[in-house]
C-alpha positions in Angstrom: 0.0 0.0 0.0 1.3 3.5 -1.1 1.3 5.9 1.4 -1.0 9.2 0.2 0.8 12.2 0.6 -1.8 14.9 1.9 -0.3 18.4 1.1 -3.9 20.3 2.5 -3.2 22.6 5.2 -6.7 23.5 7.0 -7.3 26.6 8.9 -9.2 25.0 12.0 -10.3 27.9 14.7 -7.4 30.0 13.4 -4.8 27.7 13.8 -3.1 26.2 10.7 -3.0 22.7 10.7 -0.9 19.9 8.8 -3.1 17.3 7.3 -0.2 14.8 6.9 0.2 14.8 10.7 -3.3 14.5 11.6 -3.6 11.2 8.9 -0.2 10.2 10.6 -2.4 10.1 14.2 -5.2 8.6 12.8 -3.7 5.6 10.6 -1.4 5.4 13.8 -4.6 5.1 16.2 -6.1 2.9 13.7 -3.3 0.5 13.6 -3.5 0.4 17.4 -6.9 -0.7 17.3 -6.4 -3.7 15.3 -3.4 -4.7 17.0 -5.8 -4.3 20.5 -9.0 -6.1 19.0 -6.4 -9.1 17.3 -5.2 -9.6 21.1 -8.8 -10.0 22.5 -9.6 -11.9 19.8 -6.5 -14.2 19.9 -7.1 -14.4 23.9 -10.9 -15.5 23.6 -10.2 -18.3 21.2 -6.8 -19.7 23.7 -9.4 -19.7 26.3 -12.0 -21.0 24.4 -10.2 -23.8 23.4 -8.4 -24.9 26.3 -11.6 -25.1 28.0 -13.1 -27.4 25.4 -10.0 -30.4 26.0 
């Protein structure tokens, strides 16, 4: 996957801000969220199974 390059600057409440490190934060938080959900997920299914044997 390429990474986009997002050259936008947006004037929020005055302050100028950089789009590419506001996607940086998200796809960063994003990533984070997998990783988390993949370790409940993973953790449910070892427990799952070693209460079935």
């Amino acid at each position: 996957m390429t990474k986009k390059k997002l050259e936008i600057l947006e004037i929020c409440t005055g302050e100028i801000v950089d789009m590419n490190i506001v996607q940086m934060k998200k796809e960063k938080i994003q990533k984070n969220k997998k990783m988390f959900f993949g370790e409940i997920i993973k953790n449910c299914f070892v427990s799952a199974f070693l209460k079935a044997e």
